[in-house]
C-alpha positions as CSV (number, residue, x, y, z in Angstrom):
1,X,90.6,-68.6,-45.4
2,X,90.5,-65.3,-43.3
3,X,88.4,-65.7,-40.5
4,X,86.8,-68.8,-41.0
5,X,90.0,-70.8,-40.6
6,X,88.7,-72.3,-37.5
7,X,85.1,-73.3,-38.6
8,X,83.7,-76.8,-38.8
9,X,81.5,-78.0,-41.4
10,X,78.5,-77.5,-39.5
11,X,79.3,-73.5,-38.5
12,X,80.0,-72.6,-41.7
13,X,77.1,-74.3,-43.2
14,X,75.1,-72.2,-40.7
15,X,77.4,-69.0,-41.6
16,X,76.3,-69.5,-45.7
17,X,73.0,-70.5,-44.7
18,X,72.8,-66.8,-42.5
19,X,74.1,-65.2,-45.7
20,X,71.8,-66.5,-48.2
21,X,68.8,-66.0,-46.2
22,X,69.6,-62.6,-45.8
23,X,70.4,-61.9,-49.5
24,X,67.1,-63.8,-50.3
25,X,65.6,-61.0,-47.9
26,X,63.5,-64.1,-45.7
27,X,63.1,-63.8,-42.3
28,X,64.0,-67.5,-40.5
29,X,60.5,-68.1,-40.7
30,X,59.6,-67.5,-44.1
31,X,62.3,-69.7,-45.2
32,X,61.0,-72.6,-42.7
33,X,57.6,-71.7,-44.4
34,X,59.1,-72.2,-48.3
35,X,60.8,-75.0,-47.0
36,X,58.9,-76.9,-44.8
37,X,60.8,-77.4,-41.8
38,X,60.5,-75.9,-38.4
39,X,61.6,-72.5,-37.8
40,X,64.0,-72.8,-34.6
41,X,65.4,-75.7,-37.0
42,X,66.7,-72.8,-39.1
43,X,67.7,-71.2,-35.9
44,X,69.4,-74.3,-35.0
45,X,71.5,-74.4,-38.6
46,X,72.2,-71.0,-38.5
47,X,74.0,-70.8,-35.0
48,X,75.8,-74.5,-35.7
49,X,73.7,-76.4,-33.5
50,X,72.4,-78.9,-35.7
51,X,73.4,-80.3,-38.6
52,X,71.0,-80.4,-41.9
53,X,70.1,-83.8,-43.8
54,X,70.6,-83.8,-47.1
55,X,67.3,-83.6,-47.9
56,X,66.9,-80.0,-45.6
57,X,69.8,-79.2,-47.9
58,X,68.0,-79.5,-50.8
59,X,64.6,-78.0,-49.5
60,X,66.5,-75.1,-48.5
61,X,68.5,-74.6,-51.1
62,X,65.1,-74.7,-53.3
63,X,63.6,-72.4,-51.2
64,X,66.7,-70.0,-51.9
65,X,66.5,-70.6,-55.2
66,X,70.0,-72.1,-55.2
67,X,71.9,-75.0,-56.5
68,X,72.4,-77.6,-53.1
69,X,75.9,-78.0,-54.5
70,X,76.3,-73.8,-54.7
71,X,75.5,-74.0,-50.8
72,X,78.1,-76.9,-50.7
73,X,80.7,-74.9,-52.2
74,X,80.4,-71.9,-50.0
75,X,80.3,-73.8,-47.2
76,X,83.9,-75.3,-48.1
77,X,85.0,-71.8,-48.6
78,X,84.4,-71.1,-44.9
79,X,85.7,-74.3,-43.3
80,X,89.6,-74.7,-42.3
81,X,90.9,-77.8,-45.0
């Protein structure tokens, strides 16, 4: 758990979705671009502020070129149990 022992759901969803944006070299607006949603909505995920639908999940995650459950997974690897 490290440092992420006191993250919710929605943080760490933001945290993974930070991670894999950056390893996908986007900026927050290309990846709004690929998946066509607003750009301060990924602002929004990113810090924690809002919480995706699973159908942003999947348009992300397609953008990223990344299993939805993948993002899922990591997510849960951040979160306190």
């Amino acid at each position: 758990m490290g440092k992420y022992k006191d993250t919710s759901p929605g943080k760490a969803f933001g945290i993974v979705l930070r991670e894999l944006r950056k390893k996908a070299e986007f900026t927050q607006e290309n990846l709004a671009f690929e998946a066509g949603i607003e750009r301060n909505y990924v602002s929004l995920i990113e810090l924690g502020r809002n919480q995706p639908t699973i159908s942003v999940i999947f348009k992300l995650a397609k953008a990223l070129n990344i299993e939805p459950s993948k993002m899922i997974k990591l997510t849960e690897a951040k979160t306190s149990k």
